[in-house]
N, C-alpha and C positions, 0 to 999 in steps of 0.2 A: 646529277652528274653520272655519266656512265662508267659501269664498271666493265666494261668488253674489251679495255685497254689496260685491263690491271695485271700486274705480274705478279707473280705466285715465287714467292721466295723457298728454294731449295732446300741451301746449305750457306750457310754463314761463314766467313774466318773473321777475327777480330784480329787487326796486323796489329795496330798501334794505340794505346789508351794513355791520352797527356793530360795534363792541368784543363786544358780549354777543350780539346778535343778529341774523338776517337776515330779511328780508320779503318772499314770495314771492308769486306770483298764479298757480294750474294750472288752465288749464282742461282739466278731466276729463271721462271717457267715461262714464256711470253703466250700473248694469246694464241698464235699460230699454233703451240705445241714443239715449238724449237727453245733452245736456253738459250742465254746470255750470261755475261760475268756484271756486273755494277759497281763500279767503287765509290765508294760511299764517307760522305764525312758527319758525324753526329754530332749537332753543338748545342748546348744546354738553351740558347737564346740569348739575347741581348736586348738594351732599351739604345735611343738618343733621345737627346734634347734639346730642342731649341731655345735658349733662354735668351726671352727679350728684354732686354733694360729699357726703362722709366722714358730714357731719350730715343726710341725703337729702332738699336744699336742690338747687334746678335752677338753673346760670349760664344766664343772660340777658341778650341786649344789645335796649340801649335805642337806635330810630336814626331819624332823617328816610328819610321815604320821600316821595320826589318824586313818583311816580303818585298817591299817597293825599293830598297836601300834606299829611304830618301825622306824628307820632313813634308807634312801635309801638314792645312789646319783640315780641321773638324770641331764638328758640333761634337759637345760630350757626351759619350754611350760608352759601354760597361759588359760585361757580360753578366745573364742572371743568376744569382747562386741558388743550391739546390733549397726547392720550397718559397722560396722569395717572388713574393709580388712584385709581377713590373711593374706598379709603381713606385713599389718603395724602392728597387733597384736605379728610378730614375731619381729620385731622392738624393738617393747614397751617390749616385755617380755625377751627379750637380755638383753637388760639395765638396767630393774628392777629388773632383780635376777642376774647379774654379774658386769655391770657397764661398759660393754662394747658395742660400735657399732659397726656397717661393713662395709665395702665397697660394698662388694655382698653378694646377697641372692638367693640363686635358691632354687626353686622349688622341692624339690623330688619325693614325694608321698603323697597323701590323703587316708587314710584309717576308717573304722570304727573300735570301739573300741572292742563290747561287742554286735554284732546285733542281737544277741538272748533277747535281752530286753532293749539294751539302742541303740540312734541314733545317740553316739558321734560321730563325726567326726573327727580327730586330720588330718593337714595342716602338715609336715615335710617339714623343710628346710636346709639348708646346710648357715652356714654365714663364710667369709674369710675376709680377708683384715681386721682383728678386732685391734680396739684401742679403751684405756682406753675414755671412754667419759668423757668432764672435769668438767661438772655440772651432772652426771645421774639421771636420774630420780627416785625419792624413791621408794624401796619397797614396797607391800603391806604391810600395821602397820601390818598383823594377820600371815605377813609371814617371817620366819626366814630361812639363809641357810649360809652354807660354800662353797665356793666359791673354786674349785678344779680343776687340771690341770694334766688331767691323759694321760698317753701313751695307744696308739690301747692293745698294750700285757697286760699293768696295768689294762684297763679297762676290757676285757678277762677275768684277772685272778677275778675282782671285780663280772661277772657274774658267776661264777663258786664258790665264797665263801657267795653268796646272797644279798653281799651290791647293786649292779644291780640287780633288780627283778620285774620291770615294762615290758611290752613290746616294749612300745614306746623306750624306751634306749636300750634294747637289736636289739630291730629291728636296731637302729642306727649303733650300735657296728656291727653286723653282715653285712649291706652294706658299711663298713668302710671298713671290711676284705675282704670282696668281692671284692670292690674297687683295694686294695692293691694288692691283688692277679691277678686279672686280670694283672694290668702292669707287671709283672713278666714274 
């Protein structure tokens, strides 16, 4: 990777520091030798999940999203707590917003969310082998969700009517069908 493109951070302010995220402003050195300002969002990371059921049906939560003013489904993802394995983050957030465990969890892909100004990270996983867990662990109190059990084509048609409108879920739907397609 070249580094003839890297900017040389100045001076820092730190505007905003909340539960999920921080708000920074650096003004950088660019390579030219001219600055820039950068506004910056720093987020701990995150996982999702795709958990397949026995009849290869995908759980999904149905949730209010305050930036979008509007209800989406999504696959369940979580953000990581400090020192916490994503996998066990995808564990924890299986259970908390469906009520279910796994048997397996693989590994898919690591992606950034937004790196033109944020350093999300979101962890994607794949969970199988799911049953009801018999004590689960509660939700987040601030978070509510419908708990949904859509077919690869249902979920399709949910991105093409807008109830799917994240990437993280669409990404998922789309290596579902890839998946599919390949064994064919």
């Amino acid at each position: 990777m070249s580094e003839k493109f890297n900017e040389k951070t100045i001076h820092r302010d730190e505007i905003f520091r909340g539960r999920i995220i921080t708000l920074q402003v650096d003004e950088v050195e660019l390579p030219n030798g001219k600055t820039s300002k950068r506004e910056l969002i720093r987020h701990p990371g995150a996982v999702a999940v795709i958990p397949i059921l026995e009849n290869g049906k995908i759980l999904m939560v149905e949730q209010f999203r305050k930036p979008l003013e509007r209800t989406i489904v999504e696959i369940p993802a979580g953000k990581l707590e400090p020192n916490e394995e994503p996998e066990l983050t995808a564990k924890r957030e299986l259970e908390e917003e469906t009520g279910y465990q796994c048997e397996s969890l693989e590994h898919l892909i690591s992606f950034y969310t937004s790196p033109g100004f944020a350093d999300e990270l979101i962890h994607v996983y794949v969970a199988t082998g799911l049953s009801k867990a018999e004590n689960p662990l509660p939700a987040d109190e601030d978070e509510f969700v419908n708990i949904l059990e859509v077919s690869l084509s249902e979920a399709e048609q949910m991105i093409e009517s807008k109830q799917i409108y994240d990437a993280k879920t669409a990404y998922a739907i789309l290596y579902l069908k890839l998946k599919e397609l390949m064994k064919k």
